[in-house]
VOBA-1610 file (N, C-alpha, C; in pm, whole numbers, padded with zeros to 5 digits, always signed):
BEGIN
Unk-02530-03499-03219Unk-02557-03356-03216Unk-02600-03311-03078Unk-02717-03400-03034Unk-02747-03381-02890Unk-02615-03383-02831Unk-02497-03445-02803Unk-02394-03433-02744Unk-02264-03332-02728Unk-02284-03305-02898Unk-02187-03120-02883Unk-02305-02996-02827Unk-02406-03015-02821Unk-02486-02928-02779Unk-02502-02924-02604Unk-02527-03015-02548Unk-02439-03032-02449Unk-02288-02976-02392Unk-02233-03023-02437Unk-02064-03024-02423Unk-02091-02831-02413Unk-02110-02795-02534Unk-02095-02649-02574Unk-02122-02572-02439Unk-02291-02627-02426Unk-02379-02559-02337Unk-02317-02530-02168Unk-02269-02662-02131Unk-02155-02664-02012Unk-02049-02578-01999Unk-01994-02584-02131Unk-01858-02528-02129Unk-01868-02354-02112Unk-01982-02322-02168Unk-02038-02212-02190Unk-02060-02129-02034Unk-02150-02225-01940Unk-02163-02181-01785Unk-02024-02160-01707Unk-01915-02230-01782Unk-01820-02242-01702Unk-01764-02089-01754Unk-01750-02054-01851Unk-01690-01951-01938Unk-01764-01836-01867Unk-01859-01836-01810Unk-01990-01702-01748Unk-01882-01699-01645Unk-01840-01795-01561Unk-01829-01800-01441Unk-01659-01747-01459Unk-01567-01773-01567Unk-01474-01756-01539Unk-01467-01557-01562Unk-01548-01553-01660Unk-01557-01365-01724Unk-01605-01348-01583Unk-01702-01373-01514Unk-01743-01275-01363Unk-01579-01287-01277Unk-01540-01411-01284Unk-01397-01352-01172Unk-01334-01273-01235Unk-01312-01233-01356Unk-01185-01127-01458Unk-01270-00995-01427Unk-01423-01008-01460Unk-01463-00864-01390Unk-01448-00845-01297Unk-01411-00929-01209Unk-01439-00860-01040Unk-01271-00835-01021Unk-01190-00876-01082Unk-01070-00822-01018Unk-01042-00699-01139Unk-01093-00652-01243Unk-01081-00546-01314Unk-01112-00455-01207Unk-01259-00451-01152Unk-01317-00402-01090Unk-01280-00347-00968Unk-01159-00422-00912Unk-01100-00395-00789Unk-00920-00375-00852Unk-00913-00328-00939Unk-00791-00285-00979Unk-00713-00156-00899Unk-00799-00068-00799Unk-00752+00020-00728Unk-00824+00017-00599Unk-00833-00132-00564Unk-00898-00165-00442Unk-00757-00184-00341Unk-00693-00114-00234Unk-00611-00132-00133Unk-00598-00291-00095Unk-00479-00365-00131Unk-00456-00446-00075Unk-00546-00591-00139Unk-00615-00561-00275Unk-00676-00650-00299Unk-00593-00748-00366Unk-00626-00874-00384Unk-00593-00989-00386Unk-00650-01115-00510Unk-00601-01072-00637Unk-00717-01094-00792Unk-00742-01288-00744Unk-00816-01283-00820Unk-00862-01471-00817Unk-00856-01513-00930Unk-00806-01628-00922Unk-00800-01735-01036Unk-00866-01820-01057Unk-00953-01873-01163Unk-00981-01983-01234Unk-00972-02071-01291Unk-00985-02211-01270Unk-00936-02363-01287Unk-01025-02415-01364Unk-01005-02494-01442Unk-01077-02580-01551Unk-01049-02674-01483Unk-01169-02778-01500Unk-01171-02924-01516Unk-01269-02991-01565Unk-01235-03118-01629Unk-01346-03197-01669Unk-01461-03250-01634Unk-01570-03251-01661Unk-01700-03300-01608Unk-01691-03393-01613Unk-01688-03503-01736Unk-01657-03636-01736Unk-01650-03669-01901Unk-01535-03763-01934Unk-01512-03810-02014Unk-01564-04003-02030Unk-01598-04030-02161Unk-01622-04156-02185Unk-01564-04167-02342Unk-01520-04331-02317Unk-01481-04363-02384Unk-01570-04500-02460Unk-01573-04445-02611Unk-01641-04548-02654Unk-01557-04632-02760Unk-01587-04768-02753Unk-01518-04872-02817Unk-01559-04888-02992Unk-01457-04890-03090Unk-01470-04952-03170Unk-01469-05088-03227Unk-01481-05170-03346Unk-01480-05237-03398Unk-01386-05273-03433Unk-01333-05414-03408Unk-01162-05457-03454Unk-01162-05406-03612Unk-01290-05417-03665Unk-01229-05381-03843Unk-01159-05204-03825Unk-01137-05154-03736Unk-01076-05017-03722Unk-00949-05026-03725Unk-00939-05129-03677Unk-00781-05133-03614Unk-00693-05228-03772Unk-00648-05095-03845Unk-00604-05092-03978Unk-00430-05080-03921Unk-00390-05123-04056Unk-00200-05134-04059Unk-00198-04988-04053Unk-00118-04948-03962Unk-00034-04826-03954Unk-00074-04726-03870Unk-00195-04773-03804Unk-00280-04744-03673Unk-00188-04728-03559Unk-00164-04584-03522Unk-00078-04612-03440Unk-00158-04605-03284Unk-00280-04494-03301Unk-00374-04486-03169Unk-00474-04631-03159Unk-00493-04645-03009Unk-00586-04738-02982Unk-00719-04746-03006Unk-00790-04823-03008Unk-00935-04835-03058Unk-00992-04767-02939Unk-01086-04705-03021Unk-01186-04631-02896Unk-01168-04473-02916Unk-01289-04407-02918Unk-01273-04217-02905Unk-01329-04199-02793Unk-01289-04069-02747Unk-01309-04031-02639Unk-01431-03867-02665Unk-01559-03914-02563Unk-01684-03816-02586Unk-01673-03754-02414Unk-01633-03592-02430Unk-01610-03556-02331Unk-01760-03469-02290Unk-01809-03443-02204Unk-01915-03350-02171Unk-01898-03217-02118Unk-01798-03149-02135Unk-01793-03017-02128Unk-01674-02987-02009Unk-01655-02867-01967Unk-01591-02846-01876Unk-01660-02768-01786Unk-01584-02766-01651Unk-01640-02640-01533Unk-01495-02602-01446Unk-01580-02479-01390Unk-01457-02444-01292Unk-01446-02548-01187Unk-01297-02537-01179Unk-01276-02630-01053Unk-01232-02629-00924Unk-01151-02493-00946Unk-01156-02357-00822Unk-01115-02236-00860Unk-01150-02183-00744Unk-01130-02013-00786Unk-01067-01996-00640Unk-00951-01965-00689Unk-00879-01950-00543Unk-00750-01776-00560Unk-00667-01740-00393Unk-00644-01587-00432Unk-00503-01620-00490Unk-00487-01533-00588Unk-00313-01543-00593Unk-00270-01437-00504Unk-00148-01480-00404Unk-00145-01457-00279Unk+00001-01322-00357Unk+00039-01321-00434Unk+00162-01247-00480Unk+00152-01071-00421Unk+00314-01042-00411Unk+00321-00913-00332Unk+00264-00803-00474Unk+00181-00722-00392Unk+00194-00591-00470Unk+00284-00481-00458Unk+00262-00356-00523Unk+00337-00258-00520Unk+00346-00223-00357Unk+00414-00116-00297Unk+00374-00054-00170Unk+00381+00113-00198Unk+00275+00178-00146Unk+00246+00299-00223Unk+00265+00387-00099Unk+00330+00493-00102Unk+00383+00561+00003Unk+00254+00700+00058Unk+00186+00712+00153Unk+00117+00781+00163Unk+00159+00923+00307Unk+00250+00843+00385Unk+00304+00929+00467Unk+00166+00970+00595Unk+00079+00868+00604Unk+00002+00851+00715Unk+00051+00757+00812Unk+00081+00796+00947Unk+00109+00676+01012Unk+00041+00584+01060Unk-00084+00571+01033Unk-00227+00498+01062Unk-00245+00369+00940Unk-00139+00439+00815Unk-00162+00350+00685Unk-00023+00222+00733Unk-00082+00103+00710Unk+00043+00005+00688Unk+00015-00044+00634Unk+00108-00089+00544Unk+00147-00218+00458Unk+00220-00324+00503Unk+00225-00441+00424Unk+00282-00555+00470Unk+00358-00593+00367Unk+00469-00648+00373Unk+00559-00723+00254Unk+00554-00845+00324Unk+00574-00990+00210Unk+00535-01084+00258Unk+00384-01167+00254Unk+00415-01267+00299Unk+00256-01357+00329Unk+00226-01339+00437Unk+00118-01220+00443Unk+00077-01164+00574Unk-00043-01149+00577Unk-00091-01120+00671Unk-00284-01037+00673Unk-00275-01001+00822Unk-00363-00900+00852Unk-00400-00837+00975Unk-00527-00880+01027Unk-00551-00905+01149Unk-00667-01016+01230Unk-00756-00873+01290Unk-00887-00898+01186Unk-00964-00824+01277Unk-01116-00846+01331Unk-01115-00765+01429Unk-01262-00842+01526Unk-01338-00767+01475Unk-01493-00853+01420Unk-01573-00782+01368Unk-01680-00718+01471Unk-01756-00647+01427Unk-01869-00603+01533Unk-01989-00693+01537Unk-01938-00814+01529Unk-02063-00980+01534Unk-01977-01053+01645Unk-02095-01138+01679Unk-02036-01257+01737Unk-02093-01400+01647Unk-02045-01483+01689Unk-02092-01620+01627Unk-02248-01715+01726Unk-02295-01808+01647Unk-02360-01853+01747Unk-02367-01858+01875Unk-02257-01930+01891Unk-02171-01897+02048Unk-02132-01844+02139Unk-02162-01678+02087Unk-02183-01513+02139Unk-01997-01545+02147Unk-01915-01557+02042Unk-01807-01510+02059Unk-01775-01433+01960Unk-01687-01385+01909Unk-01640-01237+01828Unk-01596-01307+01682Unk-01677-01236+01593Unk-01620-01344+01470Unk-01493-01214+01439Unk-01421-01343+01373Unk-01325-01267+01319Unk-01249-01263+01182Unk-01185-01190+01146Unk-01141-01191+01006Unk-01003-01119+00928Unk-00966-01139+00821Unk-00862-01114+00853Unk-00849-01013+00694Unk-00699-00912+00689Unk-00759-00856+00587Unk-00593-00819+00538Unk-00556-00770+00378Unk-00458-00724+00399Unk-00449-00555+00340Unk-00533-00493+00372Unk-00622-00345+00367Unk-00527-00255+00489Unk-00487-00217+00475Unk-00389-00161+00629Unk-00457-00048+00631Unk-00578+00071+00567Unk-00567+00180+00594Unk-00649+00153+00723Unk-00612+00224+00817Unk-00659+00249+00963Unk-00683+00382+01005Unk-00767+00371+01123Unk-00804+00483+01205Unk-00796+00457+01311Unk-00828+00607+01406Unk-00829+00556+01545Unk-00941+00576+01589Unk-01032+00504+01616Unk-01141+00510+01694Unk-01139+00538+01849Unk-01265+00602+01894Unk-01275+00656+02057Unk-01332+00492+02129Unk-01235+00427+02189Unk-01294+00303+02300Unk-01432+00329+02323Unk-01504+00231+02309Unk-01659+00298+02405Unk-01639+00248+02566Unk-01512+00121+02617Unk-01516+00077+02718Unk-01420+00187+02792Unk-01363+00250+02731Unk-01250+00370+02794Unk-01250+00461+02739Unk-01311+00582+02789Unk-01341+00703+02693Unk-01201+00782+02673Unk-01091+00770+02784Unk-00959+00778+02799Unk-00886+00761+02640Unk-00861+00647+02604Unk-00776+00605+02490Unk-00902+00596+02332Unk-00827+00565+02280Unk-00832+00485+02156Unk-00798+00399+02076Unk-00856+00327+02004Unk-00840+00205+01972Unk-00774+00157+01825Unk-00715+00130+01762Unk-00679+00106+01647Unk-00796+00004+01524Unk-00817+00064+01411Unk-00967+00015+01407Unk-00977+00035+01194Unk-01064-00023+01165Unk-01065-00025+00992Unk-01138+00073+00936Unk-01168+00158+00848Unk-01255+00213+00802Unk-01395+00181+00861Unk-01414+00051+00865Unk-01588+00023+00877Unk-01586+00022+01043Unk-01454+00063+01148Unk-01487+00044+01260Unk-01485-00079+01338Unk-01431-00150+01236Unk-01385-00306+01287Unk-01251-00311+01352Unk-01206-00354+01485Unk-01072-00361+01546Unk-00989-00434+01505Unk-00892-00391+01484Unk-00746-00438+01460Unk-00727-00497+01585Unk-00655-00631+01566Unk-00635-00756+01714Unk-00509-00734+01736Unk-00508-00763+01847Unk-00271-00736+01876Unk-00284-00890+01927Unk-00149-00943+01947Unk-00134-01106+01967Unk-00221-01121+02126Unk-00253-01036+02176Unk-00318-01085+02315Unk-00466-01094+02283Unk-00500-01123+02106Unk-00645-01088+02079Unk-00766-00999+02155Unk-00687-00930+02218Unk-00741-00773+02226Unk-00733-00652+02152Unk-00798-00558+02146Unk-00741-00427+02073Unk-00631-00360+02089Unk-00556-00302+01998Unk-00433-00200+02022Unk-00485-00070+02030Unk-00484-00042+02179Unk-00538+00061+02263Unk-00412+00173+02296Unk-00425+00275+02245Unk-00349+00367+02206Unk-00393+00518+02316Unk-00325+00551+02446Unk-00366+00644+02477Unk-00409+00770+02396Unk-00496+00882+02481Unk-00517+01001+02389Unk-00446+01082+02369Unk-00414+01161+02278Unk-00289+01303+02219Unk-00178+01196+02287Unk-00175+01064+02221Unk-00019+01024+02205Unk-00017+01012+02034Unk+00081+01003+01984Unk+00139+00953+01789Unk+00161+00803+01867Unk+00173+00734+01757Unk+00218+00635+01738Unk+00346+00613+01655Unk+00426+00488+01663Unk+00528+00476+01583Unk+00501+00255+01565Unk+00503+00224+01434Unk+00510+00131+01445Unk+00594+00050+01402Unk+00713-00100+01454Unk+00824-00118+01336Unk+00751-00220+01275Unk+00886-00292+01230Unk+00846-00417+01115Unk+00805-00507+01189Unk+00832-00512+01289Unk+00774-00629+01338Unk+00655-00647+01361Unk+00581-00547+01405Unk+00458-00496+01460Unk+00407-00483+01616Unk+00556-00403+01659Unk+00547-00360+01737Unk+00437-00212+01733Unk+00381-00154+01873Unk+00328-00017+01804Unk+00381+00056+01986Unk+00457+00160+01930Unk+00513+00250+02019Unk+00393+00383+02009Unk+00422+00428+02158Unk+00275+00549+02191Unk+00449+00657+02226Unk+00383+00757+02153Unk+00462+00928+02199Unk+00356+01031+02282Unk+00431+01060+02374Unk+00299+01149+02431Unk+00380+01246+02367Unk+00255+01348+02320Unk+00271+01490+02230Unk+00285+01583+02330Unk+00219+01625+02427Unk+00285+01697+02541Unk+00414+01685+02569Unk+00492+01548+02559Unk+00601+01539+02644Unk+00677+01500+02543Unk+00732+01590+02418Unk+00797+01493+02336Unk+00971+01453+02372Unk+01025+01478+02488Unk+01120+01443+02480Unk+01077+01294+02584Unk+00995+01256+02621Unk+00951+01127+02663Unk+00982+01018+02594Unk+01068+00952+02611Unk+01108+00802+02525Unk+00968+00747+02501Unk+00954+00654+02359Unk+00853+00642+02352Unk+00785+00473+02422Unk+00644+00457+02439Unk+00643+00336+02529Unk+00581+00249+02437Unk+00622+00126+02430Unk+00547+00032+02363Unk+00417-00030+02402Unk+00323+00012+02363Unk+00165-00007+02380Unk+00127-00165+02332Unk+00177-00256+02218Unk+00082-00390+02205Unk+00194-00420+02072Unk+00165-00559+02003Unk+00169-00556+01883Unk+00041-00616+01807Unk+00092-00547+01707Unk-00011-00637+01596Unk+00004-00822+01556Unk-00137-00844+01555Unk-00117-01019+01533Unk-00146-01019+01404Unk-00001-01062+01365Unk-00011-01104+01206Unk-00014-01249+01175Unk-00078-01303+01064Unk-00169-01414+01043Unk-00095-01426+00903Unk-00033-01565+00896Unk+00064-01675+00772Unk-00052-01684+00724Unk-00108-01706+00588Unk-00200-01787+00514Unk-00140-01898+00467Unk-00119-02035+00540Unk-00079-02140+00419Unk-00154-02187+00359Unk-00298-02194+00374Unk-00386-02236+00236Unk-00469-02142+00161Unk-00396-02050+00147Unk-00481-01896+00111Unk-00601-02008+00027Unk-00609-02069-00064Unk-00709-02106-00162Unk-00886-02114-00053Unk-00874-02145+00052Unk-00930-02217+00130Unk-01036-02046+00138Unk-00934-01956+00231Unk-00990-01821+00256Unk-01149-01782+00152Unk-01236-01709+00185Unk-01362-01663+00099Unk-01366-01506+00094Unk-01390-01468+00021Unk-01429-01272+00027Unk-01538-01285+00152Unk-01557-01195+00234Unk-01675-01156+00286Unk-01710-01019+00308Unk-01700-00951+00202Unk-01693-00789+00203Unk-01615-00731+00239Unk-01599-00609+00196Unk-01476-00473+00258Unk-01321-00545+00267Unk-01314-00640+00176Unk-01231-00637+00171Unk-01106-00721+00279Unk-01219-00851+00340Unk-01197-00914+00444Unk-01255-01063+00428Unk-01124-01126+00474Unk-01133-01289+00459Unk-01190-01338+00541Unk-01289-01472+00557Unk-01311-01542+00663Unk-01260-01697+00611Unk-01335-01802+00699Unk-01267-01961+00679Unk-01442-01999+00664Unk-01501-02089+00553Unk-01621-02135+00560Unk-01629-02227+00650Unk-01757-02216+00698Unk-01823-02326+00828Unk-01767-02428+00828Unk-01696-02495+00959Unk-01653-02636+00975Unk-01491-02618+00925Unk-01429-02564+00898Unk-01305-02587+00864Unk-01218-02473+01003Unk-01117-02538+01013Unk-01017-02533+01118Unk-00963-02422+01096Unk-00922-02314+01165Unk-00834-02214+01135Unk-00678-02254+01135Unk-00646-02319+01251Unk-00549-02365+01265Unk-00465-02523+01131Unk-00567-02536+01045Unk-00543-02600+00938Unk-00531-02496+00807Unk-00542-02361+00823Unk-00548-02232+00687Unk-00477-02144+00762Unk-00406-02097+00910Unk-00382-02007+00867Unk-00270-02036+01024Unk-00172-01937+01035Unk-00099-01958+01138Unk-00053-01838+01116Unk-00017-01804+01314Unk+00055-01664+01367Unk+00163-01652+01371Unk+00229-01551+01290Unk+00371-01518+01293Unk+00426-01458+01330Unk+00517-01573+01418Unk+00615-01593+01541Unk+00743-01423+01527Unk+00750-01327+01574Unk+00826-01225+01518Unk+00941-01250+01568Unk+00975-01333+01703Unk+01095-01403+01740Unk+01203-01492+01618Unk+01055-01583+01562Unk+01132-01670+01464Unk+01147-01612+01318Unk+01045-01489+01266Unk+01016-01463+01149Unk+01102-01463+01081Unk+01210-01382+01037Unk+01356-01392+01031Unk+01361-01497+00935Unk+01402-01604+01022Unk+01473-01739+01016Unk+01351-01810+00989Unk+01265-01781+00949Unk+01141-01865+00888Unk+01165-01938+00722Unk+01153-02027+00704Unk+01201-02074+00609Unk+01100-02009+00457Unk+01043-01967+00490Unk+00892-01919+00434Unk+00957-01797+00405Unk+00865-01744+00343Unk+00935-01593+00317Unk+00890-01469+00443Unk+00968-01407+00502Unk+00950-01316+00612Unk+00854-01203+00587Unk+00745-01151+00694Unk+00670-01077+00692Unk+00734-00998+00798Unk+00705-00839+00674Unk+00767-00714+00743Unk+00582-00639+00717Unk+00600-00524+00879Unk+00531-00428+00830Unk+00562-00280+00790Unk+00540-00230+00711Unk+00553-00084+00650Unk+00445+00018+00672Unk+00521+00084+00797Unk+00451+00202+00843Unk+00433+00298+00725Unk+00337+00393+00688Unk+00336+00471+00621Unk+00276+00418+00495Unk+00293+00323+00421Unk+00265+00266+00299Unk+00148+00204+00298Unk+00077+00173+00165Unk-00048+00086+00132Unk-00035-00033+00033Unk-00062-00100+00007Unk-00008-00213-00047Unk-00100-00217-00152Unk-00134-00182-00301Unk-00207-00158-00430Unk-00248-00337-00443Unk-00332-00326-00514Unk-00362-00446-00570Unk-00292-00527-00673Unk-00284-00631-00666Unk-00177-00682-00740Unk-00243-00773-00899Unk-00377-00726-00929Unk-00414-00722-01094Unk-00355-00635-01165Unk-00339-00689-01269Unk-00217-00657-01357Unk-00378-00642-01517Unk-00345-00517-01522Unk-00489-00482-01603Unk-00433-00580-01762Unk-00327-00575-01799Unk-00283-00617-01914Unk-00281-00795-01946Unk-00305-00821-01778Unk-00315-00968-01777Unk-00446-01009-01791Unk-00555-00932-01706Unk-00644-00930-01769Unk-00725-00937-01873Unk-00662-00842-01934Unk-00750-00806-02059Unk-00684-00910-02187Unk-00578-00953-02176Unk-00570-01087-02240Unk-00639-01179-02210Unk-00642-01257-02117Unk-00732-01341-02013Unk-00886-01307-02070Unk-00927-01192-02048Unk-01066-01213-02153Unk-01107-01190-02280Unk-00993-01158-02328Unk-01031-01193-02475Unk-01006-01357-02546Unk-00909-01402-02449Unk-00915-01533-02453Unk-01065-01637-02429Unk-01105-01585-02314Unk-01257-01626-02247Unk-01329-01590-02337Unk-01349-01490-02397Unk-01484-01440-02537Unk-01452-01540-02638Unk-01355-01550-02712Unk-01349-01647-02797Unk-01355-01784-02796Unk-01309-01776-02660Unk-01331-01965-02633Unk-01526-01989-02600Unk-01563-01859-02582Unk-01706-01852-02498Unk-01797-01846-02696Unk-01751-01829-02790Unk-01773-01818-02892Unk-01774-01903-02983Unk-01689-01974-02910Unk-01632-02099-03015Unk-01778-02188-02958Unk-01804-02210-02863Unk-01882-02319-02809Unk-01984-02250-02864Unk-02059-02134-02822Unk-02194-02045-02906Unk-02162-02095-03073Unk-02101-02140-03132Unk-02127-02161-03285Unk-02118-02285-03281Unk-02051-02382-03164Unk-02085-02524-03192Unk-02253-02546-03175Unk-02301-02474-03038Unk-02437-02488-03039Unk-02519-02487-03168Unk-02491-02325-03249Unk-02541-02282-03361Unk-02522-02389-03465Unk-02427-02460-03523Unk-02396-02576-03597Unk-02462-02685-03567Unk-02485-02749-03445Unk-02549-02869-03423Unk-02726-02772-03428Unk-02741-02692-03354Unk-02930-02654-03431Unk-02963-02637-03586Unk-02865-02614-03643Unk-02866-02631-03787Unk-02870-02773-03885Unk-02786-02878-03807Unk-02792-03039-03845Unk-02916-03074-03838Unk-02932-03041-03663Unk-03086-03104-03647Unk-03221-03041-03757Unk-03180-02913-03751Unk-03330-02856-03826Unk-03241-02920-03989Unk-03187-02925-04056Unk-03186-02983-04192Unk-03257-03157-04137Unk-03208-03238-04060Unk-03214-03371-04065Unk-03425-03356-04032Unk-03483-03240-03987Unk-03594-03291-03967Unk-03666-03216-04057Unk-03572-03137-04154Unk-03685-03064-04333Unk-03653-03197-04424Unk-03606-03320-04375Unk-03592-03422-04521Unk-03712-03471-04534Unk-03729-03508-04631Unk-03800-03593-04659Unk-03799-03689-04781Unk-03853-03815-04753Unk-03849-03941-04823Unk-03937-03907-04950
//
């Protein structure tokens, strides 16, 4: 009894833990560019205990011995990296990405090291912020004021009263508005960032990835080559001027997914309830 009470009790923490990831991507069901998470089962540990040769009867087809498992837990929670919708907003500041992509941006921290932490996101709505190092231009930049990186890991610095035009590649062309019959000039591109181990990536607010302490960037994530992209054997990353890229929870998947989790989270709550019931009868007997 002590042992399904156990088992239950485990399985039970794991079940908390899997309902908080189903809330949090409910929760971000009209979050730009969000990215739902998944949950993994695995075993805590199984043992196997031996029977008695008098078990081992004619017509026995399983081996001697049952197996006493101790519950389960999560075993990761990692992003499903899949494309979402692309939602047309007709801002040219908004981009989207098709593809396994993310946009590299410098936060307003540095690291121990006084260097620029950075992070990466696939949130395209943008602004243009005023340079504080050049009161001249402006800078290409996130809601919270965090810079968008171009492959020279500098900012995409955008003169003033020019438009922008940006292609798929991520190139970003400047129009001067005074001069619109001025061909337009290409100002920077954007550095777009492969995730090959998306699992690895962590939330760290607003909607922006980092890599936890000690692990390699260059082992999670790599820059894509717009020379080779194309012909990348991988699937090609385009960017989409104008568009936003919706979140890709699927409310209906969800809400199966936890009604599955309540009942399985239920089933174990009445094994508990069943084994406190054995015990309290086995200690009202009496001789």
């Amino acid at each position: 009894m002590n042992h399904s009470m156990i088992n239950a009790f485990v399985s039970m923490q794991s079940m908390q833990q899997k309902l908080d990831v189903i809330a949090h991507n409910i929760a971000n069901i009209n979050t730009t560019g969000y990215k739902r998470r998944e949950a993994s089962f695995q075993d805590i540990l199984t043992n196997v205990y031996q029977q008695p040769a008098g078990f081992q009867q004619a017509g026995r087809l399983t081996p001697l011995g049952f197996p006493q498992g101790w519950g389960a837990k999560i075993g990761q929670i990692e992003l499903a990296m899949e494309q979402a919708a692309l939602h047309a907003t007709g801002n040219p500041l908004d981009l989207g990405i098709e593809g396994n992509g993310l946009f590299e941006i410098q936060r307003n921290s540095v690291d121990a090291d006084g260097d620029p932490v950075v992070a990466w996101t696939r949130d395209g709505a943008f602004q243009l912020m005023q340079d504080p190092a050049n009161p001249g231009s402006m800078v290409l930049a996130t809601q919270q004021g965090e810079r968008v990186r171009g492959v020279d890991d500098g900012p995409i610095s955008i003169p003033a009263n020019y438009s922008i035009r940006i292609d798929e590649l991520g190139r970003v062309f400047a129009s001067d508005n005074a001069n619109p019959e001025a061909p337009p000039e290409e100002i920077g591109q954007l550095k777009v960032i492969r995730a090959v181990r998306p699992q690895v990536l962590v939330n760290d607010g607003n909607n922006l990835f980092t890599l936890p302490p000690g692990v390699d960037a260059a082992d999670v994530l790599e820059t894509v080559d717009p020379a080779t992209n194309d012909a990348n054997e991988r699937q090609p990353v385009a960017i989409r001027q104008g568009f936003l890229e919706q979140s890709n929870v699927s409310l209906t998947d969800e809400m199966t997914e936890l009604m599955t989790v309540q009942r399985a989270y239920q089933l174990n709550a009445k094994a508990i309830t069943s084994s406190d019931t054995m015990m309290s009868l086995t200690n009202n007997l009496r001789v």
